[in-house]
C-alpha positions in Angstrom: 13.6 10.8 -7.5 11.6 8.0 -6.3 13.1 6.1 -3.1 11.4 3.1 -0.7 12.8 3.0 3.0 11.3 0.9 5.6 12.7 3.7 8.2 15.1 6.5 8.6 14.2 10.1 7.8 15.8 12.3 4.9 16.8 16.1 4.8 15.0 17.1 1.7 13.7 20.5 0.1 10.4 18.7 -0.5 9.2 15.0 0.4 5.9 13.5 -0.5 5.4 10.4 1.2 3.0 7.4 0.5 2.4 4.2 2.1 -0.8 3.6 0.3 -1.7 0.6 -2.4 -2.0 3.0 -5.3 -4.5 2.7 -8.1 -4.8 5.1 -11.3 -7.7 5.6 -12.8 -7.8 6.6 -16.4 -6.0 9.5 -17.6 -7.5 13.2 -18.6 -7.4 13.7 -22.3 -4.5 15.1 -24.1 -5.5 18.6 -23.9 -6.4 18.8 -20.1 -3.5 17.3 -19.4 -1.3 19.4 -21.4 -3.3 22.5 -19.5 -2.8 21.0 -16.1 0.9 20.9 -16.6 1.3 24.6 -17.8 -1.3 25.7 -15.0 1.2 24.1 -12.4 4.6 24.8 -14.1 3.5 28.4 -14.7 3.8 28.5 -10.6 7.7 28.0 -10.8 8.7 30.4 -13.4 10.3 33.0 -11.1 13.5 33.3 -9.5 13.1 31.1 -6.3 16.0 32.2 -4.6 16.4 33.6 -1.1 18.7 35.9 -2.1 17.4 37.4 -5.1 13.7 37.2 -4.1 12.7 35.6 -1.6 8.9 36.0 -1.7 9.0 34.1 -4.6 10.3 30.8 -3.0 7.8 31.6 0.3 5.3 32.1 -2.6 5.9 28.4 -4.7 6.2 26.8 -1.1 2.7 27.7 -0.9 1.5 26.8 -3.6 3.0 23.2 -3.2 1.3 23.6 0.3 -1.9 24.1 -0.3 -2.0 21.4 -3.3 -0.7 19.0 -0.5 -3.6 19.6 1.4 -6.6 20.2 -1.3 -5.5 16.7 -2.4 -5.9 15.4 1.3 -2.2 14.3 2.4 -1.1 15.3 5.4 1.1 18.7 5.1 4.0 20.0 7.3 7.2 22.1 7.1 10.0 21.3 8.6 13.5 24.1 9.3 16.7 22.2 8.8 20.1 24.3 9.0 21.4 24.9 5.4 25.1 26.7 4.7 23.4 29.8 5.2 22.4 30.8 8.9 20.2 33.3 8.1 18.2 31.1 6.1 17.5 27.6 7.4 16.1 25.2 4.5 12.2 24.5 4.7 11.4 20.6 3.8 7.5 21.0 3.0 5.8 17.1 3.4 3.0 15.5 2.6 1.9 12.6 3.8 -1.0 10.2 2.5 -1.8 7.6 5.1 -2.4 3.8 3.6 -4.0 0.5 5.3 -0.7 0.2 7.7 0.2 3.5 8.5 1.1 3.2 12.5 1.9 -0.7 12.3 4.9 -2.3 12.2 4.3 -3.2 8.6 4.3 0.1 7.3 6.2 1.1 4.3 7.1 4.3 2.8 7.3 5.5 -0.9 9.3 8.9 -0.9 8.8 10.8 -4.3 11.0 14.5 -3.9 12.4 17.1 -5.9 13.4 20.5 -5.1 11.7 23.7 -5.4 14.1 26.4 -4.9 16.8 27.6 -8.0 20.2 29.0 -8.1 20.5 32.7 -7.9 21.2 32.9 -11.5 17.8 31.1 -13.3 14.2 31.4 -12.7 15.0 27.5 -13.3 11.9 26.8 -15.1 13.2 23.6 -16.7 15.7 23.0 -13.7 13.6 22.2 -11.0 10.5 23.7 -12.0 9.8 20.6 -14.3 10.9 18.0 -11.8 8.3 19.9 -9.4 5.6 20.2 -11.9 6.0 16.0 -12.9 5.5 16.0 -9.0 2.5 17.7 -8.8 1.2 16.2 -11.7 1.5 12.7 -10.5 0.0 13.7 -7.2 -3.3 14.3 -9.2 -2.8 10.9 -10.9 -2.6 8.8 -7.3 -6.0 10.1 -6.6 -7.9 8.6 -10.0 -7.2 5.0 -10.9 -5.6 4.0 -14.3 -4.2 0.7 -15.2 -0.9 1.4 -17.1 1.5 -1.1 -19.3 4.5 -2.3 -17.3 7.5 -0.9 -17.3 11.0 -2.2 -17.0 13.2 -1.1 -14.1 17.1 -1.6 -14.3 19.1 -0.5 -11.0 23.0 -0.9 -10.6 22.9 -3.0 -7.6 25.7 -2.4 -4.8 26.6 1.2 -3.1 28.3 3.7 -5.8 31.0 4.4 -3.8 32.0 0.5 -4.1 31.7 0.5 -7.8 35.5 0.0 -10.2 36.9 3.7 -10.9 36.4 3.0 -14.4 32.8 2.9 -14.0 32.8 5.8 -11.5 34.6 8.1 -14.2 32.2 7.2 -16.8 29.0 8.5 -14.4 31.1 11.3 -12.5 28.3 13.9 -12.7 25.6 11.0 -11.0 28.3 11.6 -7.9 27.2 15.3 -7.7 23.8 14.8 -7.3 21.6 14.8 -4.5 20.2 11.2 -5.4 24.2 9.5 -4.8 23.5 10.1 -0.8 20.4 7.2 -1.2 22.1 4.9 -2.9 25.6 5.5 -1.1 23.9 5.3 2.3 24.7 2.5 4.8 22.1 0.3 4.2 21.7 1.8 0.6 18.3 2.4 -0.4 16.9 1.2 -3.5 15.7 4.0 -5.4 15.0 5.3 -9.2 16.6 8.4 -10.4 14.2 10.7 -12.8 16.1 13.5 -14.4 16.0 15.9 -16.7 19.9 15.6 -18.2 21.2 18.9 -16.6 23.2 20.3 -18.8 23.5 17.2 -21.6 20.5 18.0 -23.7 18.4 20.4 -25.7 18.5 24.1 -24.8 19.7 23.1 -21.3 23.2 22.6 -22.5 23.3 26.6 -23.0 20.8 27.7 -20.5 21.9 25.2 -17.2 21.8 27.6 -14.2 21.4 30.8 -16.5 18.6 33.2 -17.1 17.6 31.5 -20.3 16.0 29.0 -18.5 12.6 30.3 -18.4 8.9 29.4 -19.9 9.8 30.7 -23.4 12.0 27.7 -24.3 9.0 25.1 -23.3 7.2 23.6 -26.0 4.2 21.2 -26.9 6.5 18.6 -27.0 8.5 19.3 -23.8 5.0 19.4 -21.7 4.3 15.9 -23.5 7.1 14.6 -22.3 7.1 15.7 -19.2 3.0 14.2 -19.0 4.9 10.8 -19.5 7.2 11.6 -17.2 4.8 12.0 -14.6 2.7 8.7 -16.0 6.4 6.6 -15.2 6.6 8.1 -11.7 3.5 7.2 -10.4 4.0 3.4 -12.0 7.0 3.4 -10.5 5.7 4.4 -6.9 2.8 2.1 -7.4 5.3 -0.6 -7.9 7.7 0.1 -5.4 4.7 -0.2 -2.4 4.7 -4.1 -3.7 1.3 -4.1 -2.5 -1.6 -5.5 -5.4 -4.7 -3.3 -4.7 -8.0 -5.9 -4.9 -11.2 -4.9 -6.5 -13.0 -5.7 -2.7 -12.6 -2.6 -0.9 -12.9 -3.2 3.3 -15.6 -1.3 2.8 -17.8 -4.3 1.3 -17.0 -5.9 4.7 -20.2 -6.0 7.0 -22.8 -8.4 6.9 -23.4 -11.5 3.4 -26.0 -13.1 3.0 -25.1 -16.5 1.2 -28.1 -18.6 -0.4 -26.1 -20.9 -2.6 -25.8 -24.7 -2.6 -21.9 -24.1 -3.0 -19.2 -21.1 -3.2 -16.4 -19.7 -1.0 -15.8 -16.8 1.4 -12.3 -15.1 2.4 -10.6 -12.3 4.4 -10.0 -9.1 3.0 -6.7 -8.7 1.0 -6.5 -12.7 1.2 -2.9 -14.0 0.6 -1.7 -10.1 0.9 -2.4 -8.9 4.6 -6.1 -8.0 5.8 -7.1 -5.0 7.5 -7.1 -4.1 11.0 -10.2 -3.3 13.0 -11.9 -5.3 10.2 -15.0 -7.2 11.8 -17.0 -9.3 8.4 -20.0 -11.9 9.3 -21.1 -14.3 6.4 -24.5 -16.1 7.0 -24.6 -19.2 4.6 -28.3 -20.4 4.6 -29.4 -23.2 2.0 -33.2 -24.0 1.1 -35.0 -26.9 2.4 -33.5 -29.5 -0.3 -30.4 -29.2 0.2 -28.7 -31.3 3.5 -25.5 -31.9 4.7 -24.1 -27.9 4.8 -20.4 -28.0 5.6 -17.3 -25.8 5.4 -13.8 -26.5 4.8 -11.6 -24.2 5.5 -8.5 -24.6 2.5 -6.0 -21.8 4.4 -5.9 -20.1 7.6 -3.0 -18.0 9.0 -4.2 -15.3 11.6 -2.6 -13.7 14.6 -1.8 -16.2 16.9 -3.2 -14.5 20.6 -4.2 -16.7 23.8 -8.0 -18.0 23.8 -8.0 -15.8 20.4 -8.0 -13.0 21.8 -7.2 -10.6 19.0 -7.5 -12.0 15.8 -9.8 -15.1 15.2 -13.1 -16.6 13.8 -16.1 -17.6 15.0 -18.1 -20.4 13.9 -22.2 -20.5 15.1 -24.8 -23.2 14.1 -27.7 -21.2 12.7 -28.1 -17.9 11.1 -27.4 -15.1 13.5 -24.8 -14.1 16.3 -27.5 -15.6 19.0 -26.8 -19.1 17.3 -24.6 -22.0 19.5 -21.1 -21.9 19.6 -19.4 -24.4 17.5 -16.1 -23.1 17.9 -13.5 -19.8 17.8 -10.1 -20.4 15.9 -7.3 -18.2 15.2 -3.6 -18.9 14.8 -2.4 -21.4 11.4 -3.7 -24.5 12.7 -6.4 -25.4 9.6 -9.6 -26.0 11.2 -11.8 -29.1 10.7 -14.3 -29.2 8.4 -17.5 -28.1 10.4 -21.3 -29.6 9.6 -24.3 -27.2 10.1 -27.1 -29.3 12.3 -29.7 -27.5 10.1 -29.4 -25.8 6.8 -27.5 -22.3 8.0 -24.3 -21.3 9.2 -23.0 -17.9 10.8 -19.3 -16.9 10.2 -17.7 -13.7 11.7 -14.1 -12.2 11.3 -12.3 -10.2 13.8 -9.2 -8.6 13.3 -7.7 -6.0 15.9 -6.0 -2.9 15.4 -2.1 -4.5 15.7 -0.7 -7.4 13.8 -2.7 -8.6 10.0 -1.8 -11.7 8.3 -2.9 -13.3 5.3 -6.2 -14.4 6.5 -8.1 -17.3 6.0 -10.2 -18.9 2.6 -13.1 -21.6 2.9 -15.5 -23.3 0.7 -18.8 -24.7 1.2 -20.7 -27.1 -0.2 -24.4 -28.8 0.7 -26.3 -32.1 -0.9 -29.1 -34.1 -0.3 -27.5 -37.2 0.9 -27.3 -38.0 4.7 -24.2 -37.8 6.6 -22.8 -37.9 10.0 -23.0 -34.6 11.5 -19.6 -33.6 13.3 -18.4 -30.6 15.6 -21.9 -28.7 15.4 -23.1 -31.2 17.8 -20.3 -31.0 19.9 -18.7 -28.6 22.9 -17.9 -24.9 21.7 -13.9 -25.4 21.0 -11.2 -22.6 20.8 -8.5 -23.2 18.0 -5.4 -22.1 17.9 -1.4 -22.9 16.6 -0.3 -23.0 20.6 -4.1 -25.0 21.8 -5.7 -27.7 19.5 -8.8 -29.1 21.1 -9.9 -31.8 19.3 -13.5 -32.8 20.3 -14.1 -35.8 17.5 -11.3 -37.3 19.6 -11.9 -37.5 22.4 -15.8 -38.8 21.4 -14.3 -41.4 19.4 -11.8 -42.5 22.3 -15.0 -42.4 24.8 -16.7 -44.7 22.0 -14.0 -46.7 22.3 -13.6 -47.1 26.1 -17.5 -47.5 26.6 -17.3 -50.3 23.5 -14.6 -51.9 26.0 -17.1 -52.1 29.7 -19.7 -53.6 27.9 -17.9 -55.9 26.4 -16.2 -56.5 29.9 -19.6 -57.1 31.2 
Protein backbone atom coordinates (compact mmCIF):
# COMPACT_ATOMS: atom_id res chain seq x y z
CA UNK A 1 0.00 0.00 0.00
CA UNK A 2 1.67 3.03 -1.20
CA UNK A 3 -0.11 6.47 -0.24
CA UNK A 4 1.24 10.40 -0.73
CA UNK A 5 -0.32 12.94 1.79
CA UNK A 6 0.85 16.44 2.11
CA UNK A 7 -0.37 16.19 5.95
CA UNK A 8 -2.52 14.27 8.28
CA UNK A 9 -1.32 11.30 10.27
CA UNK A 10 -2.53 7.50 9.84
CA UNK A 11 -3.22 4.68 12.49
CA UNK A 12 -1.30 2.00 10.98
CA UNK A 13 0.40 -1.38 12.24
CA UNK A 14 3.56 -0.36 10.43
CA UNK A 15 4.41 3.00 8.41
CA UNK A 16 7.64 3.71 6.61
CA UNK A 17 7.79 7.17 5.54
CA UNK A 18 9.88 8.96 2.84
CA UNK A 19 10.13 12.43 1.74
CA UNK A 20 13.36 11.86 -0.14
CA UNK A 21 14.16 12.11 -4.11
CA UNK A 22 14.70 8.38 -4.46
CA UNK A 23 17.28 6.83 -6.72
CA UNK A 24 17.92 2.95 -7.37
CA UNK A 25 20.92 1.75 -8.18
CA UNK A 26 21.26 -1.49 -9.98
CA UNK A 27 19.80 -4.54 -8.66
CA UNK A 28 21.58 -7.69 -6.79
CA UNK A 29 21.70 -10.66 -9.10
CA UNK A 30 18.97 -13.19 -9.20
CA UNK A 31 20.29 -15.45 -6.67
CA UNK A 32 21.09 -12.77 -3.91
CA UNK A 33 18.05 -11.52 -4.39
CA UNK A 34 16.07 -14.63 -4.21
CA UNK A 35 18.23 -15.21 -0.76
CA UNK A 36 17.50 -11.78 0.59
CA UNK A 37 13.84 -12.42 0.32
CA UNK A 38 13.81 -15.89 2.07
CA UNK A 39 16.37 -14.46 4.79
CA UNK A 40 13.69 -11.68 5.53
CA UNK A 41 10.34 -13.65 4.98
CA UNK A 42 11.81 -16.56 7.04
CA UNK A 43 11.35 -13.72 10.02
CA UNK A 44 7.44 -13.85 9.68
CA UNK A 45 6.80 -17.46 9.55
CA UNK A 46 5.28 -17.81 13.02
CA UNK A 47 2.12 -17.16 14.51
CA UNK A 48 2.21 -13.37 15.24
CA UNK A 49 -0.73 -13.10 17.30
CA UNK A 50 -1.14 -11.69 20.80
CA UNK A 51 -3.22 -14.19 21.74
CA UNK A 52 -1.65 -17.27 20.60
CA UNK A 53 1.96 -16.09 21.07
CA UNK A 54 2.75 -13.10 21.70
CA UNK A 55 6.54 -13.11 21.82
CA UNK A 56 6.39 -13.89 18.44
CA UNK A 57 4.83 -10.51 17.20
CA UNK A 58 7.27 -8.56 20.00
CA UNK A 59 9.90 -10.73 18.26
CA UNK A 60 9.05 -9.66 14.20
CA UNK A 61 8.42 -6.08 15.59
CA UNK A 62 12.01 -6.17 16.26
CA UNK A 63 13.22 -7.33 13.65
CA UNK A 64 11.42 -4.73 11.41
CA UNK A 65 12.98 -2.37 14.17
CA UNK A 66 16.24 -2.87 13.99
CA UNK A 67 16.28 -3.05 9.92
CA UNK A 68 14.63 0.44 10.26
CA UNK A 69 17.54 1.64 11.90
CA UNK A 70 20.65 -0.47 10.33
CA UNK A 71 19.24 1.20 7.12
CA UNK A 72 19.46 4.74 8.74
CA UNK A 73 15.58 5.98 8.93
CA UNK A 74 14.45 7.28 11.79
CA UNK A 75 12.61 4.50 13.99
CA UNK A 76 9.71 4.90 16.65
CA UNK A 77 6.72 3.00 18.13
CA UNK A 78 3.79 4.31 18.65
CA UNK A 79 0.51 2.58 21.31
CA UNK A 80 -2.79 3.25 19.69
CA UNK A 81 -6.03 1.62 21.43
CA UNK A 82 -7.14 -1.42 19.38
CA UNK A 83 -10.64 -3.52 20.27
CA UNK A 84 -8.70 -5.21 22.76
CA UNK A 85 -7.74 -3.15 25.97
CA UNK A 86 -5.30 -5.32 27.15
CA UNK A 87 -3.39 -4.99 24.11
CA UNK A 88 -3.04 -1.52 22.52
CA UNK A 89 -1.80 -1.82 18.72
CA UNK A 90 2.02 -0.79 18.25
CA UNK A 91 2.52 1.36 14.80
CA UNK A 92 6.51 0.78 14.43
CA UNK A 93 7.79 4.02 11.87
CA UNK A 94 10.48 4.79 10.13
CA UNK A 95 11.31 7.74 8.84
CA UNK A 96 14.01 8.78 6.07
CA UNK A 97 14.54 12.53 6.14
CA UNK A 98 14.89 14.17 2.34
CA UNK A 99 16.10 17.83 1.08
CA UNK A 100 12.73 19.40 2.69
CA UNK A 101 12.09 17.64 5.64
CA UNK A 102 10.97 20.56 8.30
CA UNK A 103 9.88 23.14 5.37
CA UNK A 104 6.72 23.89 4.31
CA UNK A 105 7.42 22.00 1.12
CA UNK A 106 7.71 18.81 2.56
CA UNK A 107 6.01 15.80 1.14
CA UNK A 108 5.51 12.39 2.42
CA UNK A 109 5.50 8.94 0.61
CA UNK A 110 3.81 6.36 3.16
CA UNK A 111 4.64 2.66 2.12
CA UNK A 112 2.69 0.19 5.07
CA UNK A 113 1.64 -3.21 5.57
CA UNK A 114 0.88 -5.10 8.54
CA UNK A 115 2.90 -7.39 10.55
CA UNK A 116 0.69 -9.14 12.96
CA UNK A 117 -1.72 -12.41 11.61
CA UNK A 118 -5.06 -13.74 12.70
CA UNK A 119 -5.02 -16.24 15.43
CA UNK A 120 -5.52 -19.03 13.07
CA UNK A 121 -2.27 -18.65 10.44
CA UNK A 122 1.38 -18.20 10.94
CA UNK A 123 0.26 -15.93 7.85
CA UNK A 124 3.30 -16.47 5.89
CA UNK A 125 1.81 -15.43 2.57
CA UNK A 126 -0.83 -13.13 4.40
CA UNK A 127 1.04 -10.49 5.61
CA UNK A 128 4.31 -11.94 5.91
CA UNK A 129 4.86 -11.36 1.97
CA UNK A 130 3.46 -7.82 1.98
CA UNK A 131 6.09 -7.22 4.95
CA UNK A 132 8.90 -9.02 3.31
CA UNK A 133 8.17 -6.82 -0.37
CA UNK A 134 8.53 -3.99 2.38
CA UNK A 135 11.70 -4.74 3.57
CA UNK A 136 12.93 -5.72 0.46
CA UNK A 137 12.30 -2.41 -1.23
CA UNK A 138 13.76 -0.64 1.76
CA UNK A 139 17.20 -2.21 0.69
CA UNK A 140 16.44 -1.00 -2.87
CA UNK A 141 15.91 2.97 -1.79
CA UNK A 142 19.38 2.83 -0.51
CA UNK A 143 21.30 1.66 -4.04
CA UNK A 144 20.26 3.51 -7.24
CA UNK A 145 18.74 1.63 -10.20
CA UNK A 146 17.13 3.11 -13.19
CA UNK A 147 13.98 1.03 -13.89
CA UNK A 148 11.48 0.98 -17.16
CA UNK A 149 8.31 2.99 -16.51
CA UNK A 150 5.38 1.73 -15.42
CA UNK A 151 1.82 2.59 -15.98
CA UNK A 152 -0.41 3.64 -13.10
CA UNK A 153 -4.36 3.52 -13.45
CA UNK A 154 -6.40 4.96 -10.30
CA UNK A 155 -10.24 5.20 -10.18
CA UNK A 156 -10.49 8.71 -9.58
CA UNK A 157 -13.33 10.09 -7.04
CA UNK A 158 -13.99 8.68 -3.27
CA UNK A 159 -15.34 4.87 -3.37
CA UNK A 160 -18.09 5.55 -1.36
CA UNK A 161 -19.34 7.96 -4.29
CA UNK A 162 -18.91 5.40 -6.91
CA UNK A 163 -22.62 3.72 -8.88
CA UNK A 164 -23.74 0.46 -6.63
CA UNK A 165 -23.14 -1.44 -9.65
CA UNK A 166 -19.58 -0.78 -9.56
CA UNK A 167 -19.46 -1.04 -5.66
CA UNK A 168 -20.87 -4.72 -5.97
CA UNK A 169 -18.49 -5.72 -8.44
CA UNK A 170 -15.25 -4.60 -5.98
CA UNK A 171 -17.20 -5.43 -2.56
CA UNK A 172 -14.22 -7.11 -0.99
CA UNK A 173 -11.85 -3.68 -1.93
CA UNK A 174 -14.60 -2.17 0.81
CA UNK A 175 -13.14 -4.46 3.48
CA UNK A 176 -9.87 -3.58 3.36
CA UNK A 177 -7.77 -1.40 5.24
CA UNK A 178 -6.65 0.56 1.97
CA UNK A 179 -10.84 1.88 1.36
CA UNK A 180 -10.17 4.39 4.57
CA UNK A 181 -7.33 6.32 2.09
CA UNK A 182 -9.24 6.63 -0.70
CA UNK A 183 -12.65 7.19 1.10
CA UNK A 184 -11.12 9.87 3.33
CA UNK A 185 -12.28 13.52 3.09
CA UNK A 186 -9.89 14.89 1.09
CA UNK A 187 -9.19 11.29 -0.45
CA UNK A 188 -5.74 10.52 -0.83
CA UNK A 189 -4.32 9.27 -3.88
CA UNK A 190 -2.79 6.05 -3.22
CA UNK A 191 -1.85 2.57 -5.05
CA UNK A 192 -3.16 -0.67 -3.60
CA UNK A 193 -0.39 -3.75 -3.74
CA UNK A 194 -2.06 -6.98 -2.85
CA UNK A 195 -1.60 -10.30 -2.77
CA UNK A 196 -5.45 -11.44 -3.94
CA UNK A 197 -6.51 -12.75 -0.42
CA UNK A 198 -8.33 -15.56 -0.92
CA UNK A 199 -8.75 -15.38 -5.09
CA UNK A 200 -5.62 -17.15 -6.05
CA UNK A 201 -3.23 -20.05 -5.82
CA UNK A 202 -3.11 -22.03 -2.63
CA UNK A 203 -4.54 -18.93 -0.76
CA UNK A 204 -7.96 -19.78 -1.88
CA UNK A 205 -7.73 -22.91 0.66
CA UNK A 206 -5.20 -21.68 3.05
CA UNK A 207 -6.69 -17.68 3.60
CA UNK A 208 -6.45 -17.25 7.46
CA UNK A 209 -5.74 -21.13 8.11
CA UNK A 210 -2.68 -22.93 9.30
CA UNK A 211 -1.75 -23.94 5.78
CA UNK A 212 -0.46 -20.74 5.22
CA UNK A 213 3.09 -21.31 6.05
CA UNK A 214 6.74 -21.44 4.27
CA UNK A 215 6.05 -24.87 2.71
CA UNK A 216 3.66 -23.62 0.04
CA UNK A 217 6.37 -20.82 -1.10
CA UNK A 218 8.14 -21.54 -4.16
CA UNK A 219 10.95 -20.15 -6.61
CA UNK A 220 8.48 -18.71 -8.44
CA UNK A 221 6.38 -17.06 -5.60
CA UNK A 222 9.84 -15.34 -4.26
CA UNK A 223 10.27 -14.11 -7.97
CA UNK A 224 7.33 -12.59 -7.91
CA UNK A 225 7.30 -11.11 -4.98
CA UNK A 226 11.23 -9.55 -6.05
CA UNK A 227 9.12 -7.74 -8.82
CA UNK A 228 6.75 -6.86 -6.47
CA UNK A 229 9.13 -5.11 -4.43
CA UNK A 230 11.00 -3.64 -7.84
CA UNK A 231 7.08 -1.92 -8.63
CA UNK A 232 6.82 -0.52 -5.14
CA UNK A 233 9.78 1.39 -4.94
CA UNK A 234 9.07 2.86 -8.78
CA UNK A 235 6.05 3.68 -7.59
CA UNK A 236 7.27 5.56 -4.37
CA UNK A 237 9.99 7.10 -6.43
CA UNK A 238 7.26 8.43 -8.71
CA UNK A 239 4.87 9.44 -6.32
CA UNK A 240 7.71 12.07 -4.50
CA UNK A 241 7.40 13.91 -8.22
CA UNK A 242 10.73 14.99 -7.46
CA UNK A 243 13.66 14.21 -10.57
CA UNK A 244 16.81 13.43 -8.66
CA UNK A 245 19.97 15.38 -10.72
CA UNK A 246 23.23 13.89 -11.23
CA UNK A 247 24.89 17.25 -9.21
CA UNK A 248 24.64 16.37 -5.78
CA UNK A 249 24.76 19.73 -3.22
CA UNK A 250 27.58 18.33 -2.31
CA UNK A 251 29.59 19.58 -5.54
CA UNK A 252 28.54 23.08 -4.29
CA UNK A 253 31.64 25.02 -2.85
CA UNK A 254 33.95 26.86 -4.74
CA UNK A 255 34.43 26.58 -9.32
CA UNK A 256 36.88 27.69 -10.87
CA UNK A 257 35.78 28.71 -14.52
CA UNK A 258 38.65 29.32 -17.23
CA UNK A 259 36.52 29.17 -20.40
CA UNK A 260 35.94 31.74 -23.05
CA UNK A 261 32.13 30.75 -22.82
CA UNK A 262 29.69 28.24 -20.65
CA UNK A 263 26.98 28.61 -18.03
CA UNK A 264 26.53 28.26 -14.27
CA UNK A 265 23.13 27.39 -12.28
CA UNK A 266 21.62 26.78 -8.81
CA UNK A 267 21.38 23.39 -7.51
CA UNK A 268 18.18 21.49 -8.52
CA UNK A 269 17.64 24.40 -11.27
CA UNK A 270 13.94 24.57 -12.45
CA UNK A 271 13.09 21.94 -9.40
CA UNK A 272 13.73 23.75 -6.03
CA UNK A 273 17.41 24.28 -4.60
CA UNK A 274 18.60 23.49 -1.38
CA UNK A 275 18.52 25.37 1.80
CA UNK A 276 21.62 26.44 3.63
CA UNK A 277 23.28 26.06 0.24
CA UNK A 278 26.17 28.83 -0.13
CA UNK A 279 28.08 28.07 -4.09
CA UNK A 280 30.82 30.71 -5.40
CA UNK A 281 31.84 30.48 -9.18
CA UNK A 282 35.06 32.48 -10.11
CA UNK A 283 34.92 32.96 -14.05
CA UNK A 284 38.51 34.11 -14.98
CA UNK A 285 39.47 34.32 -18.88
CA UNK A 286 43.19 34.56 -20.18
CA UNK A 287 44.66 37.71 -21.39
CA UNK A 288 43.14 37.45 -25.06
CA UNK A 289 40.00 37.28 -24.41
CA UNK A 290 38.01 41.05 -23.53
CA UNK A 291 34.74 41.99 -22.98
CA UNK A 292 33.71 39.15 -20.06
CA UNK A 293 30.00 39.43 -19.42
CA UNK A 294 27.03 37.52 -17.92
CA UNK A 295 23.51 37.24 -18.75
CA UNK A 296 21.51 35.88 -16.50
CA UNK A 297 18.57 33.79 -18.80
CA UNK A 298 16.17 32.95 -15.41
CA UNK A 299 16.13 34.09 -11.93
CA UNK A 300 13.37 33.32 -9.30
CA UNK A 301 14.71 33.40 -5.67
CA UNK A 302 13.09 34.26 -2.39
CA UNK A 303 12.04 37.55 -2.50
CA UNK A 304 13.43 39.13 1.26
CA UNK A 305 14.07 42.99 2.00
CA UNK A 306 17.81 44.17 0.89
CA UNK A 307 18.06 40.32 0.05
CA UNK A 308 18.29 39.32 3.05
CA UNK A 309 17.80 35.59 2.83
CA UNK A 310 18.14 34.33 -0.53
CA UNK A 311 20.18 36.21 -3.17
CA UNK A 312 23.35 36.58 -5.33
CA UNK A 313 26.18 38.39 -5.27
CA UNK A 314 28.01 39.80 -8.08
CA UNK A 315 32.04 41.13 -7.47
CA UNK A 316 34.46 42.46 -10.22
CA UNK A 317 37.49 40.40 -9.87
CA UNK A 318 38.31 36.97 -8.69
CA UNK A 319 37.72 36.62 -4.98
CA UNK A 320 35.09 37.71 -2.16
CA UNK A 321 37.60 40.88 -1.41
CA UNK A 322 36.61 42.02 -5.08
CA UNK A 323 34.15 45.49 -5.53
CA UNK A 324 30.62 45.16 -5.28
CA UNK A 325 28.82 45.28 -8.42
CA UNK A 326 25.58 44.37 -7.12
CA UNK A 327 23.29 41.75 -4.81
CA UNK A 328 19.99 40.54 -6.47
CA UNK A 329 17.43 38.26 -5.29
CA UNK A 330 13.63 38.04 -5.93
CA UNK A 331 12.40 37.32 -10.01
CA UNK A 332 13.33 40.49 -11.39
CA UNK A 333 16.10 39.18 -14.28
CA UNK A 334 19.16 41.04 -13.68
CA UNK A 335 21.09 43.08 -16.35
CA UNK A 336 23.66 41.68 -18.11
CA UNK A 337 26.89 42.65 -16.01
CA UNK A 338 30.56 43.47 -17.80
CA UNK A 339 33.70 42.45 -15.83
CA UNK A 340 36.22 45.65 -15.86
CA UNK A 341 39.04 43.10 -16.19
CA UNK A 342 39.08 39.53 -17.34
CA UNK A 343 37.41 37.76 -13.99
CA UNK A 344 34.30 37.61 -12.26
CA UNK A 345 33.21 36.26 -8.70
CA UNK A 346 29.61 34.83 -8.30
CA UNK A 347 28.30 33.52 -4.87
CA UNK A 348 24.87 31.87 -3.98
CA UNK A 349 23.10 32.10 -0.74
CA UNK A 350 20.18 30.37 0.12
CA UNK A 351 18.83 30.18 3.84
CA UNK A 352 17.38 27.57 5.79
CA UNK A 353 13.33 28.52 4.92
CA UNK A 354 11.79 29.07 1.56
CA UNK A 355 13.80 27.39 -2.01
CA UNK A 356 12.74 28.32 -5.34
CA UNK A 357 13.79 27.34 -8.65
CA UNK A 358 16.95 29.28 -8.72
CA UNK A 359 18.62 31.17 -11.14
CA UNK A 360 20.67 30.04 -14.80
CA UNK A 361 23.38 32.41 -16.50
CA UNK A 362 25.71 32.22 -19.34
CA UNK A 363 28.79 33.82 -20.13
CA UNK A 364 30.57 34.75 -22.88
CA UNK A 365 34.02 36.83 -23.60
CA UNK A 366 35.76 38.22 -27.08
CA UNK A 367 38.36 40.24 -28.21
CA UNK A 368 36.45 43.20 -29.48
CA UNK A 369 36.00 46.36 -27.39
CA UNK A 370 32.83 47.31 -25.81
CA UNK A 371 31.29 49.69 -23.44
CA UNK A 372 31.73 48.49 -20.03
CA UNK A 373 28.40 48.69 -17.94
CA UNK A 374 27.34 48.17 -14.21
CA UNK A 375 30.98 47.02 -13.08
CA UNK A 376 31.86 50.54 -13.16
CA UNK A 377 29.06 51.64 -11.45
CA UNK A 378 27.54 51.94 -7.61
CA UNK A 379 27.09 48.45 -5.84
CA UNK A 380 23.13 47.96 -6.51
CA UNK A 381 20.63 45.61 -4.63
CA UNK A 382 17.99 43.79 -6.93
CA UNK A 383 15.03 42.70 -6.05
CA UNK A 384 11.08 42.03 -7.42
CA UNK A 385 9.84 44.76 -4.68
CA UNK A 386 13.40 47.42 -5.32
CA UNK A 387 14.82 47.75 -8.91
CA UNK A 388 17.70 50.15 -8.90
CA UNK A 389 18.63 50.87 -12.18
CA UNK A 390 22.10 52.58 -12.25
CA UNK A 391 22.57 52.79 -16.38
CA UNK A 392 19.52 55.04 -15.84
CA UNK A 393 20.04 57.22 -14.02
CA UNK A 394 23.88 57.78 -15.80
CA UNK A 395 22.18 58.04 -19.05
CA UNK A 396 19.47 60.69 -17.62
CA UNK A 397 22.58 62.61 -15.95
CA UNK A 398 24.23 62.39 -19.57
CA UNK A 399 21.33 63.83 -20.69
CA UNK A 400 20.79 66.76 -18.29
CA UNK A 401 24.57 67.68 -18.34
CA UNK A 402 24.23 67.45 -22.46
CA UNK A 403 21.37 70.07 -21.83
CA UNK A 404 23.64 73.04 -19.41
CA UNK A 405 26.18 73.11 -21.82
CA UNK A 406 24.29 73.53 -24.47
CA UNK A 407 22.42 76.18 -22.38
CA UNK A 408 25.62 77.83 -22.02
Amino acid sequence: MVTKMENGSLMFLLLFLLTVCLTISPLVEANTKTQSLRSILNHFTDTRNVYIDPVAKQRARDFIVNMFKDHGLHTWTEEFPSNQEKYPGVNVIGRLPGRFTGTRDDKMVLIGSHYDTVQTSPGVDDNGSGMTALLQALKLITIPETFKSIAVSLISGRPSTWNQIYQNAVYNFFRSDHYRFWNAEPSLPAVFLTDSADFRGYMQQCYHENCDDISHVTPVMVEFLGQTADGLVEVATNMTSEKCQTKKTADCGIQQLTTAEGEIMTPYYNTEYPNSLVCEWIISVNAEQKDLRLTFTAFELEESVNCTADYVVMRNGKDKSAPLIGKYCGRTLPEPVYASAQSLYIMFHSDELDAFKGFKADWTSTEAPTIKSTAHGPPTIKSAAHDYHPVTWQLISFLVLTSLAIGQ
